[in-house]
C-alpha positions, 0 to 999 in steps of 0.5 A, spaced: 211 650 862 205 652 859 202 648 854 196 650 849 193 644 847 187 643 841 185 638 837 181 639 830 176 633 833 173 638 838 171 638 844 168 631 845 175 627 842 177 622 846 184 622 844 185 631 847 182 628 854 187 623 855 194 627 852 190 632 857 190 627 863 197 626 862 200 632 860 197 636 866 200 631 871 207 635 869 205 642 866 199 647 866 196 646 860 190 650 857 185 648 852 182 651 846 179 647 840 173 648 835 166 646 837 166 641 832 170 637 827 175 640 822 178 634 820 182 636 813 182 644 813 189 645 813 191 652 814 184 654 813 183 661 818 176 665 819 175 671 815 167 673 813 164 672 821 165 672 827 170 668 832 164 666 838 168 663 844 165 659 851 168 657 856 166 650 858 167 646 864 168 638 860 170 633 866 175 635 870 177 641 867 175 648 863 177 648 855 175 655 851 170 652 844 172 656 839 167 657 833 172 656 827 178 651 825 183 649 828 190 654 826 184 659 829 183 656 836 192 657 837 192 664 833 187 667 838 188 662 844 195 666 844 193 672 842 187 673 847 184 668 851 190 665 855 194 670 859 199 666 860 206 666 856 205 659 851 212 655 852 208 649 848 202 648 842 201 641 842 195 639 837 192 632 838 191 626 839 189 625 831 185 619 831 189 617 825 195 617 822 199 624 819 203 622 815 205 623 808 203 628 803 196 628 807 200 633 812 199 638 807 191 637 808 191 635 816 187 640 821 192 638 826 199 638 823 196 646 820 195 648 828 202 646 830 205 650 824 201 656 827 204 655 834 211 655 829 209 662 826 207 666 832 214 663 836 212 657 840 215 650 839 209 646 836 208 639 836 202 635 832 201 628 834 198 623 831 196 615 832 197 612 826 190 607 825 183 608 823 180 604 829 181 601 836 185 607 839 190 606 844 190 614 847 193 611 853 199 608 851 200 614 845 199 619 850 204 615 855 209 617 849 208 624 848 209 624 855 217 622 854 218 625 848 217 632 851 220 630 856 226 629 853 225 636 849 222 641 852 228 646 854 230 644 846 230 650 841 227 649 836 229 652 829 224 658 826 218 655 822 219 648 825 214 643 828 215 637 830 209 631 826 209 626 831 205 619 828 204 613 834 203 605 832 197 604 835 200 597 836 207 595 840 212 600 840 219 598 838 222 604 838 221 612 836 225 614 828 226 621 826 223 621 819 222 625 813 216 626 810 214 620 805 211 621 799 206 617 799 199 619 798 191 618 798 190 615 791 182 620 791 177 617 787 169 620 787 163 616 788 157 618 783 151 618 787 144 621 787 139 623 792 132 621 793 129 628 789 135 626 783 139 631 785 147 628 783 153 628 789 159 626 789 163 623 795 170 622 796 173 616 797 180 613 796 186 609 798 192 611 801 199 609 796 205 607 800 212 609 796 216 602 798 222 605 796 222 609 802 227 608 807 227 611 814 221 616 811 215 617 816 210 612 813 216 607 813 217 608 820 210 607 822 209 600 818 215 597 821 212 599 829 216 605 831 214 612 833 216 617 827 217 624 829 219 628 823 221 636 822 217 639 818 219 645 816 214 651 813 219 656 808 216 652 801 221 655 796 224 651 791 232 653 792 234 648 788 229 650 782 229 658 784 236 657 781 235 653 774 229 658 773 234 665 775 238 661 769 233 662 764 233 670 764 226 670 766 228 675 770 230 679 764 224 679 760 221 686 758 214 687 761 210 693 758 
């Protein structure tokens, strides 16, 4: 099988290391990932430049760095870069959790979406704490679960969000994706020539009425693997707004 693997740390993250460890002792992975940090760019593409490429050789194996975001590192790691057939994108590790609303902002869960838009069965994995990583026993996970999943087909625009403790596993849960939230504020600053900044900050609101979502796993020591799936529409609404007779209004 092979696997395309990014990240949205770049090159220098531990966590893409150690999943790449592992992950090559059964697979032919290849790596492609931004040149630097693109944490919280979302489906983010580059447009108004150039996409530069180097391919580098980082300890025991050669990577592409890839001057953009990370949805851009699959998109022309698969279309251009890697020769091969692409059967798995893996995004991660993030050093920090994925879970709940903040999917919507996260580099990392983003880059796995593309994989599923051009195909491919794609996997976000993250480890859920903000400290003291344990990359070893998260990629040790990872390593079971495809092995479990690899010949399964998954359905058109569906990716697999993978969250890890980053304490003592009690087991994995498939999960739905909470609602809970940053609760963002801005911190006013000014700077040496008085100039006025802001600096995002905030807390992370947890829903404790949700059992059995992806935040609710986590918090209780299991793996959560959630199905994420990228059509947005609304059916449920798309029909309470057809009963209005929008569609019916006259335009001149």
């Amino acid at each position: 099988m092979n696997i395309l693997l990014t990240n949205d740390d770049g090159i220098f993250s531990d966590g893409l290391r150690v999943l790449w460890k592992y992950l090559s002792k059964k697979f032919k992975v290849y790596v492609v990932v931004p040149e630097v940090e693109k944490s919280a760019t979302s489906h983010s593409i580059n447009l108004l430049s150039p996409i530069r490429i180097k391919k580098v050789k980082i300890g025991n194996f050669f990577c592409y760095i890839v001057s953009g975001t990370p949805v851009d590192c699959v998109k022309i790691g698969v279309k251009e870069l890697i020769k091969k057939k692409i059967d798995m994108v893996i995004s991660g590790i993030n050093p920090g959790p994925n879970l709940g609303m903040d999917i919507l902002y996260s580099g990392t869960v983003s880059a796995a979406c593309e994989g599923a838009i051009l195909g491919i069965s794609s996997i976000a994995v993250s480890i859920a704490n903000y400290k003291d990583f344990n990359f070893v026993s998260c990629s040790k996970v990872v390593l079971k679960i495809i092995d479990l999943i690899k010949n399964l087909e998954f359905p058109k625009d569906t990716i697999l969000n993978i969250n890890v403790p980053n304490k003592k596993i009690k087991g994995i849960k498939i999960t739905y994706q909470s609602k809970s939230r940053f609760n963002e504020e801005y911190e006013k600053r000014t700077d040496p020539r008085g100039n006025l900044y802001f600096w995002l900050k905030g807390n992370f609101d947890i829903i404790k009425e949700e059992k059995e979502s992806d935040v609710d796993a986590i918090k209780n020591g299991y793996v959560s693997i959630t199905p994420i799936q990228l059509n947005l529409t609304n059916f449920s609404f798309l029909e309470e707004l057809k009963k209005t007779k929008i569609e019916k209004l006259k335009i001149k």
